[in-house]
C-alpha positions in Angstrom: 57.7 -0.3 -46.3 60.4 -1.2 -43.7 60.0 -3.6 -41.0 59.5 -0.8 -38.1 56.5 0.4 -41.0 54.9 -2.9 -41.4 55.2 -3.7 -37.6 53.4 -0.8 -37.1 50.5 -1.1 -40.0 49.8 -4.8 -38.0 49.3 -3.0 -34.8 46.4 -0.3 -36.2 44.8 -3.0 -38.2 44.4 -5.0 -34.6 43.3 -1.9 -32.9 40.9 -1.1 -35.5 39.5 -5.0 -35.3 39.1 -4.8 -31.6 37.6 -1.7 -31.9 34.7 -3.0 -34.2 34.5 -6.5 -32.1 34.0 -4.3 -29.4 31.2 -2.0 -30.8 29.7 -5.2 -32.1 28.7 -6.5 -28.7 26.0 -5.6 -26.8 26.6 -3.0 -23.8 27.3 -4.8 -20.7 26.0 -3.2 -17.6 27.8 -3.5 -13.7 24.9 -4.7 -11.7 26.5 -2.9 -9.0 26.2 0.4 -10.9 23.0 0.2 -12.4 20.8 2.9 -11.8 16.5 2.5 -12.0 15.6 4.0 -15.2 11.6 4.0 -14.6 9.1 5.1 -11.8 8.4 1.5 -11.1 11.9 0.3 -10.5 12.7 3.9 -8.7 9.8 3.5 -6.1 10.9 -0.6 -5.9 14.3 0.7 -5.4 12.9 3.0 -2.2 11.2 0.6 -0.6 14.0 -1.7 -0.4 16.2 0.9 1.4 13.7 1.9 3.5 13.2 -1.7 4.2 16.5 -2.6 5.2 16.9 1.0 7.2 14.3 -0.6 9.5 15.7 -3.8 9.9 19.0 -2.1 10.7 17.0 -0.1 13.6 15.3 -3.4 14.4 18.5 -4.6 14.7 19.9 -2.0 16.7 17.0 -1.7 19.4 16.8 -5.9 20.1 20.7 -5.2 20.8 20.4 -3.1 23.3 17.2 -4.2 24.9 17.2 -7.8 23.8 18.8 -10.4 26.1 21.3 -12.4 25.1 21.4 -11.3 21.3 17.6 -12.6 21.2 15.1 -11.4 18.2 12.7 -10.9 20.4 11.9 -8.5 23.4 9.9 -9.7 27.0 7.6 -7.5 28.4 10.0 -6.1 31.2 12.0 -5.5 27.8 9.6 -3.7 26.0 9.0 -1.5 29.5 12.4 -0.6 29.3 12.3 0.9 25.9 9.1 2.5 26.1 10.6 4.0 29.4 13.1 5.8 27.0 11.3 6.7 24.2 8.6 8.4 26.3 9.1 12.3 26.0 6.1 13.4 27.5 7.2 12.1 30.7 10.0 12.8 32.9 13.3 10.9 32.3 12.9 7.6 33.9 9.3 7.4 34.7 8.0 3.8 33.6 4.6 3.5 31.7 1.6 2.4 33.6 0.9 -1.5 33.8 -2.3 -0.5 31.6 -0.4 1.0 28.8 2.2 -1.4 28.6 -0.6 -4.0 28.5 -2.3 -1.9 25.7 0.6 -1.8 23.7 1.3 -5.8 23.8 -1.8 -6.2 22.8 -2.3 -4.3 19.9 1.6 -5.8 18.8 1.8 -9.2 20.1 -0.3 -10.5 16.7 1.1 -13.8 17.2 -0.1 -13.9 20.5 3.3 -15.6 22.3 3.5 -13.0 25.0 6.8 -11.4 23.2 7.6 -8.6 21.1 9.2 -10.3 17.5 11.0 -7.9 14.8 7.9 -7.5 13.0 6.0 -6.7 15.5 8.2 -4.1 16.9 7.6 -1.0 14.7 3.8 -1.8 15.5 4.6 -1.3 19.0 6.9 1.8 19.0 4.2 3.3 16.5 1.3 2.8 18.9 3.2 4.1 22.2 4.4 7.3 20.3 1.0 8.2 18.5 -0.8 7.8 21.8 2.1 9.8 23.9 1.8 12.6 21.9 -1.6 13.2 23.4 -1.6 11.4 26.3 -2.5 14.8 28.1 -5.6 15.2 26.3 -7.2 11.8 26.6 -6.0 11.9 29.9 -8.1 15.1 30.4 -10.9 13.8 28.5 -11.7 10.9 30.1 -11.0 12.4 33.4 -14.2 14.5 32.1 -16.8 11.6 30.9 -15.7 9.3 33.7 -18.7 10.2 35.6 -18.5 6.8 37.2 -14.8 7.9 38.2 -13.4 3.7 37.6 -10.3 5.1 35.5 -12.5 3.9 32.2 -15.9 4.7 30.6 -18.7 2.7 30.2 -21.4 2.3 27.2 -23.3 5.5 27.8 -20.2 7.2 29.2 -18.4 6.6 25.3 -22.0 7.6 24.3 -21.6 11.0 25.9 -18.3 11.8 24.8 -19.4 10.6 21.2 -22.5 12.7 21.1 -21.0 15.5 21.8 -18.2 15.1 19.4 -20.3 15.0 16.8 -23.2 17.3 18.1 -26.0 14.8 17.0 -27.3 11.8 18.2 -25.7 8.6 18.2 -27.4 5.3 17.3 -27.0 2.2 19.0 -25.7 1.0 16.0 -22.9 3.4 15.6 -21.6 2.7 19.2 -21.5 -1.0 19.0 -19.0 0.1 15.7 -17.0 1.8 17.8 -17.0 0.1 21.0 -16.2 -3.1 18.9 -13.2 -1.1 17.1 -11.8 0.2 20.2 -12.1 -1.9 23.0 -8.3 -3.2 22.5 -7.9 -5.1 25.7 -11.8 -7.1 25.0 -13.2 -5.9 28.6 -16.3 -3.7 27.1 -15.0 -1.0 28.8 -12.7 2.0 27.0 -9.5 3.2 28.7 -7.6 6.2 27.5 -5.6 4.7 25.1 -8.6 3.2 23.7 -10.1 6.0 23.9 -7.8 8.1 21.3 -8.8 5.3 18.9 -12.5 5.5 19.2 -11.7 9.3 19.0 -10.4 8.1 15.1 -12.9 5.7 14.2 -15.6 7.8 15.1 -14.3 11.2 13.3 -13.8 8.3 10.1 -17.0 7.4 10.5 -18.7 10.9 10.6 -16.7 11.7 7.1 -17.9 8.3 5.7 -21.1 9.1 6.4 -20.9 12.7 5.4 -19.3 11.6 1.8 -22.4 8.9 1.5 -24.9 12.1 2.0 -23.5 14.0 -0.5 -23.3 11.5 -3.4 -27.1 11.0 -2.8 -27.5 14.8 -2.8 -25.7 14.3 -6.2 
């Protein structure tokens, strides 16, 4: 064999060693381009997205609202941005001091009179869910407001209750829901209250409804 012959024997016998070093080791994965190959690590995988899209909202609304690049937002803060995101209002008009007080308190969990990253979804959630029927609690406790205060009273929510569920209702049952819904702690329920005891009484009437049947059973 010549010298070009032997130089190039030398070369496939290295190739060929590499090849089987190479096939000897154990499959290295990018971290960067490994992909979730169970349902656990898949739904992990989604919540950590959908954790860091709401930071980057978070982010984006304490920018604009926020002073001075703070992580927090002041009430006259948080009436600006509920000013915005109010649709069912015209462009401009500026929540009542009632519902901006409802919304810092059902938010304001640690109690410091601000509005903190964590606590903003809480309150963006509760001012949407209660705008998008603001007409109809509006309406109905226009209605049971016999008293005409702007709020209902014990046997005012005992109407409205009554004749949402078309039965009587205990003493019991509207201490439950009084308790649940009076938000701002003044024994009286407002309108935005109001759409919550609306929930916890409809829960409460399925509870109960799911208890008679499994003793029917």
């Amino acid at each position: 064999m010549g010298g070009a012959g032997a130089a190039a024997a030398v070369v496939i016998i290295r190739r060929r060693r590499a090849s089987k070093e190479r096939a000897s080791k154990p499959a290295q994965f990018s971290r960067a381009r490994y992909q979730p190959v169970t349902e656990a690590e898949k739904a992990r995988f989604a919540v950590q997205r959908r954790e860091k899209e709401r930071l980057r909202k978070v982010k984006e609304v304490l920018a604009r609202y926020g002073k001075n690049g703070s992580k927090f937002l002041e009430r006259a803060e948080l009436l600006e941005l509920l000013t915005d995101i109010d649709s069912s209002t015209p462009v401009g008009t500026t929540p009542s001091d009632e519902e901006v007080d409802f919304v810092m308190k059902v938010a304001d969990v640690s109690g410091d009179g601000k509005i903190n990253t964590r606590e903003l979804d809480v309150a963006i959630v509760c001012f949407t869910t209660f705008i998008e029927q603001r007409e109809v609690f509006e309406a109905k406790l226009k209605m049971y407001d016999v008293s005409q205060t702007g709020t209902l009273n014990r046997d005012e929510v005992k109407a409205y209750l009554t004749d949402l569920s078309g039965g009587e209702v205990t003493e019991t049952e509207l201490d439950m829901v009084i308790k649940g819904a009076d938000v701002m702690g003044d024994g009286v329920i407002n309108k935005m209250e109001l759409q919550r005891a609306t929930s916890l009484w409809y829960g409460f009437i399925e509870e109960r409804q799911k208890s008679a049947c499994c003793v029917l059973l």
